[in-house]
Every structure is written in C-alpha cells, then in structure tokens.
Residue frames relative to the residue before (quaternion, step in Angstrom):
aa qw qx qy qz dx dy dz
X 1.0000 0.0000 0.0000 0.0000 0.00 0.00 0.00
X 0.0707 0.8563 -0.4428 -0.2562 3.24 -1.12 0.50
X 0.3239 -0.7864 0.5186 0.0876 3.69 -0.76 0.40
X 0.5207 -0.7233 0.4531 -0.0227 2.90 -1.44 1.30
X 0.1062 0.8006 -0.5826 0.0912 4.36 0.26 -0.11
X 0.1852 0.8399 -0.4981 -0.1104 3.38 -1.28 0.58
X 0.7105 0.1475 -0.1118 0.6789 4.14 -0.44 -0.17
X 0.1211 -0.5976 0.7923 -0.0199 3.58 -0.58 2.11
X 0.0361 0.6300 -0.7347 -0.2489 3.78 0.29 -1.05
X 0.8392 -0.1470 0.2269 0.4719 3.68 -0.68 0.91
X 0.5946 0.5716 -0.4681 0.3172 4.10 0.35 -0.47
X 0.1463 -0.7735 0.6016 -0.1358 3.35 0.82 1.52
X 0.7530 0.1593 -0.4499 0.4531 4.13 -0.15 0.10
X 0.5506 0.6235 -0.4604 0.3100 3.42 1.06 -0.70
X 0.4032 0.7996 -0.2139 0.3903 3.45 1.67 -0.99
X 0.8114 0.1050 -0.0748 0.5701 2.95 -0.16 -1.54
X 0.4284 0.6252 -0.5506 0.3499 4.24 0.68 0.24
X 0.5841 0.5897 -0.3402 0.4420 3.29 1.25 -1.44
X 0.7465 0.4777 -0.3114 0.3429 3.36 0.00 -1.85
X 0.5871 0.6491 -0.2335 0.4236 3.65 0.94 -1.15
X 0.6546 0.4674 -0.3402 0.4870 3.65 1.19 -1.33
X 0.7944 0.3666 -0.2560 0.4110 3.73 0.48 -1.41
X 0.6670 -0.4737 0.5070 0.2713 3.29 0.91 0.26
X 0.5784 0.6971 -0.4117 0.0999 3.67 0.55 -0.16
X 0.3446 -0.8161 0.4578 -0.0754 3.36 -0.82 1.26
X 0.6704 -0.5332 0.3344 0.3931 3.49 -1.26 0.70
X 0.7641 0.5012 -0.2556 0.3157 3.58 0.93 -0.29
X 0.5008 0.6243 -0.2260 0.5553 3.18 2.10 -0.55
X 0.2073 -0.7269 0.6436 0.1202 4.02 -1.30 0.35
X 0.0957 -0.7197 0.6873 0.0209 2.97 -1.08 1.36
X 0.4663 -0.5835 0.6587 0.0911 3.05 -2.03 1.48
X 0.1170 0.6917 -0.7077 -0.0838 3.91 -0.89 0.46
X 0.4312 -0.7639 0.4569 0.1476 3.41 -0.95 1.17
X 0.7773 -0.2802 0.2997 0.4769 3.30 0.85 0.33
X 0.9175 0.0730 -0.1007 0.3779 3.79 -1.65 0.26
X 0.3365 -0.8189 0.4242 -0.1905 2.92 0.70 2.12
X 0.8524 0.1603 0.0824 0.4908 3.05 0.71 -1.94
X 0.5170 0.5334 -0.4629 0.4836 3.74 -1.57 0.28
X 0.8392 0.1464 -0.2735 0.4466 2.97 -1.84 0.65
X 0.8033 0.4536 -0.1548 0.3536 3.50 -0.17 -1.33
X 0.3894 -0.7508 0.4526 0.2825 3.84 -0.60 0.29
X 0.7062 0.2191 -0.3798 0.5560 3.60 0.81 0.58
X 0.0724 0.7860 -0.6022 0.1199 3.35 -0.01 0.96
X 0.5377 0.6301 -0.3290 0.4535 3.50 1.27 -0.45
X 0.6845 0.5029 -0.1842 0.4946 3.38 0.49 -2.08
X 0.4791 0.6592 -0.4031 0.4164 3.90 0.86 -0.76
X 0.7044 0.5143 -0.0673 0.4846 2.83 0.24 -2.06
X 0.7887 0.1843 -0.2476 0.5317 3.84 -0.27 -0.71
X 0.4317 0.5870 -0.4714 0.4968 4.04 0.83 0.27
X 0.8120 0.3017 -0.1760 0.4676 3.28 0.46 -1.25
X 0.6485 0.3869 -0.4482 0.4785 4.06 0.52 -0.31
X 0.6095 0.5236 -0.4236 0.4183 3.80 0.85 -0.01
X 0.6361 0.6274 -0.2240 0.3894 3.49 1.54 -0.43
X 0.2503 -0.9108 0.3127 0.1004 3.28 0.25 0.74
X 0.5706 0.2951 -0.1516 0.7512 3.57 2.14 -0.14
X 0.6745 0.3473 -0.4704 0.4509 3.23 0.68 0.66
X 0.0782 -0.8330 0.5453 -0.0513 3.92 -0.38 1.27
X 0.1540 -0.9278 0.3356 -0.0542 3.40 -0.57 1.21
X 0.0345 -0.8694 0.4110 0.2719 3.36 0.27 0.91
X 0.8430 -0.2331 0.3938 0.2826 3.73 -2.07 -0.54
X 0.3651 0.7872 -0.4966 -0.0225 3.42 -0.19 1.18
X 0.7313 -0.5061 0.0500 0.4545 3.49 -0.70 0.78
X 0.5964 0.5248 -0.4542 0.4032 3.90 1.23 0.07
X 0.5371 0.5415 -0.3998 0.5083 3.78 1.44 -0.38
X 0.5366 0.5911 -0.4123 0.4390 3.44 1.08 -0.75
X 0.5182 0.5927 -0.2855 0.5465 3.57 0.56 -1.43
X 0.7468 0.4779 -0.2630 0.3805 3.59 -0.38 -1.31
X 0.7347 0.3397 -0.2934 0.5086 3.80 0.32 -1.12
X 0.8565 0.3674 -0.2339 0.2772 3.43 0.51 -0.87
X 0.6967 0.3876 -0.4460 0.4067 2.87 1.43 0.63
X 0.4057 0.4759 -0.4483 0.6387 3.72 1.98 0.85
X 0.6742 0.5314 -0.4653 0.2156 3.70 0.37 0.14
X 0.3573 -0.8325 0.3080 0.2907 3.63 0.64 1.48
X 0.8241 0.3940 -0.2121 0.3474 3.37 1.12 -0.62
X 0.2215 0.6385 -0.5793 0.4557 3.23 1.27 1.53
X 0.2666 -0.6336 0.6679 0.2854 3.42 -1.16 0.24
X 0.6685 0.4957 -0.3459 0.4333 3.74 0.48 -0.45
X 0.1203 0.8848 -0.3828 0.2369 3.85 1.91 0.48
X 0.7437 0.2106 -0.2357 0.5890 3.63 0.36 -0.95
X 0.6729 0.4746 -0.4229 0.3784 3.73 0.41 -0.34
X 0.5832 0.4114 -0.4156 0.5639 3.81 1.24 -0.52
X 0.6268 0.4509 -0.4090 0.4864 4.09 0.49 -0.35
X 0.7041 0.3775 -0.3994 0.4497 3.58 0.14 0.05
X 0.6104 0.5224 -0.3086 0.5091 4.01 1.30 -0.39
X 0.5507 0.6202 -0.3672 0.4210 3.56 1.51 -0.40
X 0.7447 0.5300 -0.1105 0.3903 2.59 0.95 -1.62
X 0.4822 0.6730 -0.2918 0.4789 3.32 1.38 -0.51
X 0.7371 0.4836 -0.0706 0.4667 3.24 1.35 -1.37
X 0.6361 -0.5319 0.3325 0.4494 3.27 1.24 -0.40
X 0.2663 0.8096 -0.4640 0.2416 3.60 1.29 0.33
X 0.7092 0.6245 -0.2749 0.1773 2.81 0.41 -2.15
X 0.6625 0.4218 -0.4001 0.4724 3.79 0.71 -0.24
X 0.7224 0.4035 -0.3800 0.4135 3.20 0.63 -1.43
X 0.5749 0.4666 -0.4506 0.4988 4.39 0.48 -0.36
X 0.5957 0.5124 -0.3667 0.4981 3.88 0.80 0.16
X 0.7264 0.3673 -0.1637 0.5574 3.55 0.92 -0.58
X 0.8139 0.3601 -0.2949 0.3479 3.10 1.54 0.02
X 0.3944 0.7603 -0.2752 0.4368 2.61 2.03 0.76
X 0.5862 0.5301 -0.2020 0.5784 2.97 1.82 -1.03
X 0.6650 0.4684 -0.4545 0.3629 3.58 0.31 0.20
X 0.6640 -0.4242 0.4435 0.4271 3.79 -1.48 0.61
X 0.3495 -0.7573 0.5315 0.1477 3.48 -1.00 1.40
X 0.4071 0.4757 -0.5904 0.5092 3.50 1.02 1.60
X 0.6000 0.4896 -0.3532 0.5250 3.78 0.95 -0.58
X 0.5821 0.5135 -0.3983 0.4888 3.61 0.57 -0.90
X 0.6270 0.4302 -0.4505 0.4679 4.09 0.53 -1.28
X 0.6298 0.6135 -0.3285 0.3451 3.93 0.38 -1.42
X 0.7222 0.4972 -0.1661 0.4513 3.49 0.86 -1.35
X 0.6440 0.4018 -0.2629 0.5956 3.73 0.85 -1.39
X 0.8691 0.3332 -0.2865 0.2272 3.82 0.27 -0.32
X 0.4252 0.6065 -0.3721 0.5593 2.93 2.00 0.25
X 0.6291 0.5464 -0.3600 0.4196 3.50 0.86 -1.01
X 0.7041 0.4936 -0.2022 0.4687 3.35 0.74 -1.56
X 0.8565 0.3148 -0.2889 0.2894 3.74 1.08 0.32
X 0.1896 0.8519 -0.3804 0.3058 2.43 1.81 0.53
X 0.4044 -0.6623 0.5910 0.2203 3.87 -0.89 1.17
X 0.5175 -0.7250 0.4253 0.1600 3.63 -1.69 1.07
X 0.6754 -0.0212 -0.0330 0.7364 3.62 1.41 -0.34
X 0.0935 -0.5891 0.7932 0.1228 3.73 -1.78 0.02
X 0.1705 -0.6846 0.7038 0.0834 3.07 -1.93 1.09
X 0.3032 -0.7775 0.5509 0.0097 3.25 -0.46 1.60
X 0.1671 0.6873 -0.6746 -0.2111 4.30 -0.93 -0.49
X 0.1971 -0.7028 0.6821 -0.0438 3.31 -1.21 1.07
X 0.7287 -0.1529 -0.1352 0.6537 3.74 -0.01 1.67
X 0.7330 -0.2129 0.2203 0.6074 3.72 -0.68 -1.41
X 0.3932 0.7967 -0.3725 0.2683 4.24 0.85 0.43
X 0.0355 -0.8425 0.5161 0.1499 3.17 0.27 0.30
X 0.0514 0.8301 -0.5548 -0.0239 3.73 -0.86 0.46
X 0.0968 -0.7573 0.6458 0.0080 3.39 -1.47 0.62
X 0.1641 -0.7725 0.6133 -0.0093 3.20 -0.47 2.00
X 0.0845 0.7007 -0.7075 0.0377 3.41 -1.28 1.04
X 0.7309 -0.3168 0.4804 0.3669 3.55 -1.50 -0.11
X 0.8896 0.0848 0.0530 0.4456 3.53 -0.46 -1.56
X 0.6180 -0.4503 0.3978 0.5070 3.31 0.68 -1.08
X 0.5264 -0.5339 0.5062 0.4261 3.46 -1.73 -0.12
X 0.1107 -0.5485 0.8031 0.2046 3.84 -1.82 -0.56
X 0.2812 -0.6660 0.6870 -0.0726 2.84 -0.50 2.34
X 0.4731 0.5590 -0.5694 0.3734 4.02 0.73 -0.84
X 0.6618 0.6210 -0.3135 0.2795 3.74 0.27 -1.21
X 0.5167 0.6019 -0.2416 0.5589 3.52 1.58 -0.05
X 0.4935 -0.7123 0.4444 0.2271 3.69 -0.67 1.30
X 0.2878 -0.7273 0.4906 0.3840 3.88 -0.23 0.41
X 0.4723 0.5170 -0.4449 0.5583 4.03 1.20 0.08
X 0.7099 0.3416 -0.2928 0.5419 4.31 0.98 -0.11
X 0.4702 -0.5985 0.6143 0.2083 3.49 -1.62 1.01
X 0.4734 -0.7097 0.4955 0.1633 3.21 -1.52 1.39
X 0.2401 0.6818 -0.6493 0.2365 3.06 -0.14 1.46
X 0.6980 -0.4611 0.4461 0.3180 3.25 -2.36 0.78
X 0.7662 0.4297 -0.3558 0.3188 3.63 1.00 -0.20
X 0.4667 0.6859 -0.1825 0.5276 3.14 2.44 0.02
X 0.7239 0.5225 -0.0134 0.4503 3.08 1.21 -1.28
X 0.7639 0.4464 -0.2262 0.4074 3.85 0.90 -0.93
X 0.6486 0.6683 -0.1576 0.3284 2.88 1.53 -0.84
X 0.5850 0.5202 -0.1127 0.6120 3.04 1.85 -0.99
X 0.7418 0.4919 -0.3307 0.3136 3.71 0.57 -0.32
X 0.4810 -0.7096 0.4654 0.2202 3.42 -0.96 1.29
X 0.6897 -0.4268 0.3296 0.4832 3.35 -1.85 0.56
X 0.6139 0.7075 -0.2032 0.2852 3.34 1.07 -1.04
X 0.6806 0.4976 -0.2458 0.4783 3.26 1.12 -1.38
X 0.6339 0.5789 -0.2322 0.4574 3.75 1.45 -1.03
X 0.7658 0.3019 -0.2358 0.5166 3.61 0.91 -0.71
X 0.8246 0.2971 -0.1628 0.4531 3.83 0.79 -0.66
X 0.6093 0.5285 -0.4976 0.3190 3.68 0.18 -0.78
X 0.4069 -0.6944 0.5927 0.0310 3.06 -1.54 0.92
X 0.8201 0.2098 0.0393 0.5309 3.60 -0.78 -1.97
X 0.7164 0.5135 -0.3465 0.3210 3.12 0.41 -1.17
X 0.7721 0.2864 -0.2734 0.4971 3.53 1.10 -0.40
X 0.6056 0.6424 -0.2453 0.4005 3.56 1.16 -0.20
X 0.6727 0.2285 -0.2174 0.6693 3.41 1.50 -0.43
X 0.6657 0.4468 -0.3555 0.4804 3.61 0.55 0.89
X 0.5572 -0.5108 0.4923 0.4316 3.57 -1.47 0.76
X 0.2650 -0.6101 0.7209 0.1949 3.05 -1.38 1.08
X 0.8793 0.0764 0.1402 0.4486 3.64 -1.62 -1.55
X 0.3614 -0.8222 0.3866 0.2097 3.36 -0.96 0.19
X 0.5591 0.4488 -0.1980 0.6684 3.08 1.99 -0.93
X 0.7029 0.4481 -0.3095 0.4575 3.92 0.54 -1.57
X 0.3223 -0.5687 0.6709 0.3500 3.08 -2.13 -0.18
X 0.2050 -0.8649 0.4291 0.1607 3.70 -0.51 0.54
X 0.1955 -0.8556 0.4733 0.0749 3.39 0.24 2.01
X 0.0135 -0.9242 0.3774 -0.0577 3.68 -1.26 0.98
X 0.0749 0.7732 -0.5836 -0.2365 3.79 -0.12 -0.07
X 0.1409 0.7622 -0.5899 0.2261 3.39 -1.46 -0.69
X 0.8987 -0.0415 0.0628 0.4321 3.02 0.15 -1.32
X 0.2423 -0.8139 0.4704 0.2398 3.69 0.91 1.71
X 0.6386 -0.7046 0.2359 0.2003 2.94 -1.41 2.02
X 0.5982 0.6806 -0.1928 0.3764 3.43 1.26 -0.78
X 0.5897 0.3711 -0.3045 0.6495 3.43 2.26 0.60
X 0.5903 0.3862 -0.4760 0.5252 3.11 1.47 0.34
X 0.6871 -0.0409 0.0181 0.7252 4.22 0.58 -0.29
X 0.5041 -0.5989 0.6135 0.1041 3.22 -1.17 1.84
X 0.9038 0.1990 -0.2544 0.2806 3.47 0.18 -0.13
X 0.0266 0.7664 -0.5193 0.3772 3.02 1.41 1.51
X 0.3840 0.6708 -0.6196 0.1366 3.77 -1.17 -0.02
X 0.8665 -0.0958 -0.1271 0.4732 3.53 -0.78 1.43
X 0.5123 0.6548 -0.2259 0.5077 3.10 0.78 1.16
X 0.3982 -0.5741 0.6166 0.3628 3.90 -0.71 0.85
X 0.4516 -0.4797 0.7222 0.2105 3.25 -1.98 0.05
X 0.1667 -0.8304 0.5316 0.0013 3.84 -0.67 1.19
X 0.0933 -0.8518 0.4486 0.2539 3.51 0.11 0.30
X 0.1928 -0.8805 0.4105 0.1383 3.86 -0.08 1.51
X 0.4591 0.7628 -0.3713 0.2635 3.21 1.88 -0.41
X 0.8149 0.0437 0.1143 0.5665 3.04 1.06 -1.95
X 0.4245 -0.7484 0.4074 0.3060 3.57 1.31 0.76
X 0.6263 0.6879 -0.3071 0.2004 3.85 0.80 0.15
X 0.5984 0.4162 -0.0680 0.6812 3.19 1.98 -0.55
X 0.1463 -0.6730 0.7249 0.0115 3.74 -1.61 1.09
X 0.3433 -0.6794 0.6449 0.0679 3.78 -1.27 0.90
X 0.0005 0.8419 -0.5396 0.0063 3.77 -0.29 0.74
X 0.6526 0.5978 -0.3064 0.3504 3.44 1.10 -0.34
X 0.1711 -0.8413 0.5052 0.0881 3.56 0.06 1.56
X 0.4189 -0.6329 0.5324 0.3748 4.17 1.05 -0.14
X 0.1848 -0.7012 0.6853 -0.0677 3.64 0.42 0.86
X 0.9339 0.2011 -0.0248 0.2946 2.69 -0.41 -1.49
X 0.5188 0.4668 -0.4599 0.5490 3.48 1.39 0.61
X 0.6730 -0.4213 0.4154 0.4438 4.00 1.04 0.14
X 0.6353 0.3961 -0.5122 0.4209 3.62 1.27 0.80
X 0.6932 -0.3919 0.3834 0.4678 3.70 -0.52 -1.10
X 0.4711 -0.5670 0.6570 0.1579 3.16 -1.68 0.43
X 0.0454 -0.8197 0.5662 -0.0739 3.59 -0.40 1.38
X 0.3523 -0.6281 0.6835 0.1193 3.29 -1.12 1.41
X 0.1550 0.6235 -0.7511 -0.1521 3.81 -1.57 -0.01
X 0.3176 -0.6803 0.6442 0.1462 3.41 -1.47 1.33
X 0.2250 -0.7921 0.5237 0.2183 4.04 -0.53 0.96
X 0.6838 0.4610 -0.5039 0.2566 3.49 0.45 0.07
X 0.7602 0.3473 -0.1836 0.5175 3.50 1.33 -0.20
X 0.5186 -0.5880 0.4998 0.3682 3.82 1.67 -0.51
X 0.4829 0.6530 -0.4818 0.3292 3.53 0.68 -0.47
X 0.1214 -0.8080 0.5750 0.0431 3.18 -1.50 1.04
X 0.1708 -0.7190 0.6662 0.0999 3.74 -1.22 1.01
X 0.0008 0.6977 -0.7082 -0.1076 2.77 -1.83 0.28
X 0.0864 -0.7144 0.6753 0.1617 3.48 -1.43 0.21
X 0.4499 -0.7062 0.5187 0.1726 3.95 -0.81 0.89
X 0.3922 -0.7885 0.3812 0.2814 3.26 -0.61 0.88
X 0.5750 -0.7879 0.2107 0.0652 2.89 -1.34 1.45
C-alpha cells in the first residue's frame, strides 16, 4: 500500500497515531509532502524518525527550505534567511538543533538539503505527482500541450514549495492526479474538517493538509484505494 501524509509541523504523537491508524508496515511506502518541521515541538524526533525509516520517503517543503537556508553558512543572505524562519516558526526547532552532536547536525542539514521537489508515482493505471505546494501550469507556452512532461520541467524551487491560488483554482495535469499539502484544506472550503480536499471542478488535484497543527487533523491518503485517515490533534 501506499500512502500519502503531509505538514506534521513537529506533531510527533499525532505522527506516529496516524501511522498506527493505517496500520502501516515494513512493506507499505509512505509519501510525506513536505514541512516536517516548525511550529510543533518535535520537529527534530520527526526528522530523525523518518531518515531511520526506510519506506518512508520525503519530499522538500517550503519550511525545510527555510531551514537549510538559513543553517547554510555559505549564503551571504544567512542572518536575513534566519530571521524569516523564525518568523515561521523555526526559532525553537534551530534551538534543538543546536543542542545536538555536530555529526547529527551534518546527517540532518544533508538529508534535508537533499530532499527531492516532487515524485511521480503510478499505482494501477493512476498516474500521480506528489509535490509540496503545487505546480505553475501558467509556466507552459500556450503554442505547447499541457502535459506532465511539459509542465515539471519548467517549475521553480518556488512554484514546488509556495504557490498557492494560483495553482489551486486552476486546471492542473491532465493525465496525473496532483497530490498536495501546504495549504490546510479548510482555506481552500471553510467547511472542510477531517478530510482530504477533492477537487470537483477539474478532478485533477487532492488537498492533504488537515492544519494539525492549527487545531485540525493530520490526514493520511492511501492511493491505491483513496482511503482516508485522520487523527485529531492531540
């Protein structure tokens, strides 16, 4: 089976409540979409949970982004990208990562810093494309056919870790389904609550972010059947 999870921000039991609900096992693959860390008070433990996890593969979202670039010593723009973390919700979790043996720090900053920006997965005849934020189909000549082989190529770190509306109220892929978090679903239709986002307009795009950590839930999606979990923050 395989299974989808996004924005833990730190919700390290909600975490492992989730994994526990679906049942998930040494033979199954989990997808995390990205923003692991921040906000939450185990953003660390997350993080070293998951690089010990072999079936569990994680991709680049725009708070890990934050994170390297404002530990990456050989930016010059260094103390300005540390003060935007921190805005964001860093400031504890770069405290807890200070306190760790500065071999664990290398392990952590270079796992983070390789983390991959989307993954196209096909599960029976499905095609999918897990990213963080979304795509920017705009980024596609109107003289070229929207396609995933038109379309990925062209898309900035940016578009993968931040874009919002601009991809959410618009046709994404045509063949793919395009699984996301980022934006906790309940800012895309207020009356979401324990629940994926579904897009009914153009059936091409899935919301996974439940705001856990704003006081909603932590949402699992299984792709070979759709099945949804949830676990309520704790």
């Amino acid at each position: 089976m395989t299974y989808c999870i996004s924005d833990i921000h730190g919700c390290y039991k909600e975490f492992k409540a989730l994994l526990e609900k679906i049942d998930f096992r040494s033979d199954n693959v989990l997808y995390i979409l990205g923003d692991v860390v921040d906000r939450g008070k185990d953003s660390i433990k997350c993080l070293q949970f998951i690089m010990k996890t072999p079936n569990i593969r994680m991709l680049m979202g725009n708070h890990e982004q934050m994170m390297i670039y404002a530990l990456d010593k050989k930016r010059m723009d260094n103390l300005y990208r540390r003060l935007h973390w921190y805005d964001n919700g860093g400031e504890h979790v770069h405290a807890e990562f200070r306190r760790l043996p500065e071999d664990e720090q290398k392990k952590i900053f270079k796992f983070i810093f390789d983390l991959p920006l989307q993954e196209q997965i096909k599960i029976g005849e499905q095609n999918f494309v897990l990213v963080h934020a979304g795509l920017n189909v705009s980024r596609v000549s109107k003289k070229s056919s929207i396609s995933t082989a038109n379309v990925l190529p062209l898309q900035t770190r940016s578009d993968m870790t931040w874009i919002r509306s601009t991809f959410i109220k618009n046709k994404a892929l045509p063949k793919s389904i395009t699984v996301f978090g980022h934006t906790p679903v309940r800012r895309i239709e207020k009356h979401i609550s324990g629940k994926v986002w579904r897009d009914r307009r153009y059936n091409d795009k899935i919301g996974i972010d439940g705001g856990c950590i704003f006081g909603g839930s932590l949402l699992a999606l299984r792709l070979d059947d759709m099945a949804e979990f949830a676990i309520m923050k704790i």
